[in-house]
Structure formats: structure tokens, C-alpha cells
N, C-alpha and C positions, 0 to 999 in steps of 0.2 A: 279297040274292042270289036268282036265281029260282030253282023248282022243279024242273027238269033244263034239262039243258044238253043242246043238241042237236050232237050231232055228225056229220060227214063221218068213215065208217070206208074204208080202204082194205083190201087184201091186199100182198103182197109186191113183184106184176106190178102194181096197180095200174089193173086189168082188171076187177078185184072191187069194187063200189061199193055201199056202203049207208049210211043216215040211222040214226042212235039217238039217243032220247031218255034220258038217266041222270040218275039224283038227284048232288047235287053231294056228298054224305057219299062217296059209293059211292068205294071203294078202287081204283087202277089195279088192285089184279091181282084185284079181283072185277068188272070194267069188260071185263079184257083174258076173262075165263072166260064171259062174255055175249056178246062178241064173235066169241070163235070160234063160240058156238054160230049166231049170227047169221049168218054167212060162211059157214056149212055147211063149216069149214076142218077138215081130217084132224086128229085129235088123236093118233094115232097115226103113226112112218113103217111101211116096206116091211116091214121087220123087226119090227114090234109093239115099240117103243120109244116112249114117249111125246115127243111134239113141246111142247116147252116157247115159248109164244110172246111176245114184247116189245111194247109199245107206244111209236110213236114220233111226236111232236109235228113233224107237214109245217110249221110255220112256224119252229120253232126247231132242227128236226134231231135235238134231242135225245132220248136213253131216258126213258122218265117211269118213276119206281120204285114199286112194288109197294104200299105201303104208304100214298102219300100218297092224298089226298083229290082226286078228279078237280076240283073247285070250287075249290081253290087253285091248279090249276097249267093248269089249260086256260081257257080262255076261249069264249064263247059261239057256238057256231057253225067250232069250232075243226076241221081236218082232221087226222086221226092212221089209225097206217098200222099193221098187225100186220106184227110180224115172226119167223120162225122163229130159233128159235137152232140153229145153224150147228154141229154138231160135227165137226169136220176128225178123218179118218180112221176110217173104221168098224172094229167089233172082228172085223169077217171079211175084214181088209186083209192079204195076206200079200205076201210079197217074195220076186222072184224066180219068180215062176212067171207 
């Protein structure tokens, strides 16, 4: 296995383009915490709630989880896309007014 693995990072819009080099030990969500910082991506929203973000494999669609080892599940040269998680309905949502 080589010494990192270079990747294509996206943003959400896809607007956002940058190259990383990662060791292949390196964990998706210590992968996905280099990346934001890389993207210069808001870790915080509007309201000072922290922005929780995904990584997601542009050849296969899929979530990559947290935990595995970016060298078993990406491949060299691989395109991957942060994504926010989404929470539907904020807590200063009120009804009727």
C-alpha cells in the first residue's frame, strides 16, 4: 500500500475543489476533521450549533463511516465530497405565526 493516498476533496456545491494527501491508517472522521479545516468549511451554523459533516465516496455514492481506515475503503486518487448533516426543522421553528 503506498504512503497516502491522494485525494480529490469536494464541498457540497461542488464549487469547492481541493487535492490531500492522507496516510492510509487515518480514520474517515479524522480524514473528514482535516478536511473541513482544509475547505476553510464553517464548523459552526447561524445559530453557533456545531455543523456535523459526512464523507461521501463520488464513485460509489456512498457514506464512508467514521471509524474505518481511509486505505481500505478509498482507492488511490479517489474523489470524495463533504457533506453537512441536514437537520430538518430548527429549534426556533414556531407554528402559526
Amino acid at each position: 500500500m503506498s504512503q497516502t493516498l491522494n485525494l480529490k476533496v469536494l464541498d457540497v456545491t461542488g464549487q469547492l475543489e481541493k487535492h490531500a494527501s492522507v496516510p492510509p491508517e487515518a480514520s474517515v472522521a479524522e480524514l473528514v476533521e482535516q478536511l473541513v479545516d482544509k475547505l476553510a468549511l464553517p464548523k459552526n451554523d447561524l445559530e453557533g450549533r456545531r455543523i456535523v459533516y459526512h464523507l461521501r465516496s463520488e464513485k460509489s455514492g456512498m457514506a464512508l463511516g467514521g471509524s474505518e481506515p481511509v486505505g481500505e475503503i478509498l482507492e488511490q486518487v479517489a474523489t470524495v465530497r463533504l457533506m453537512p448533516e441536514i437537520v430538518p426543522g430548527g429549534h426556533n421553528c414556531s407554528r402559526g405565526q
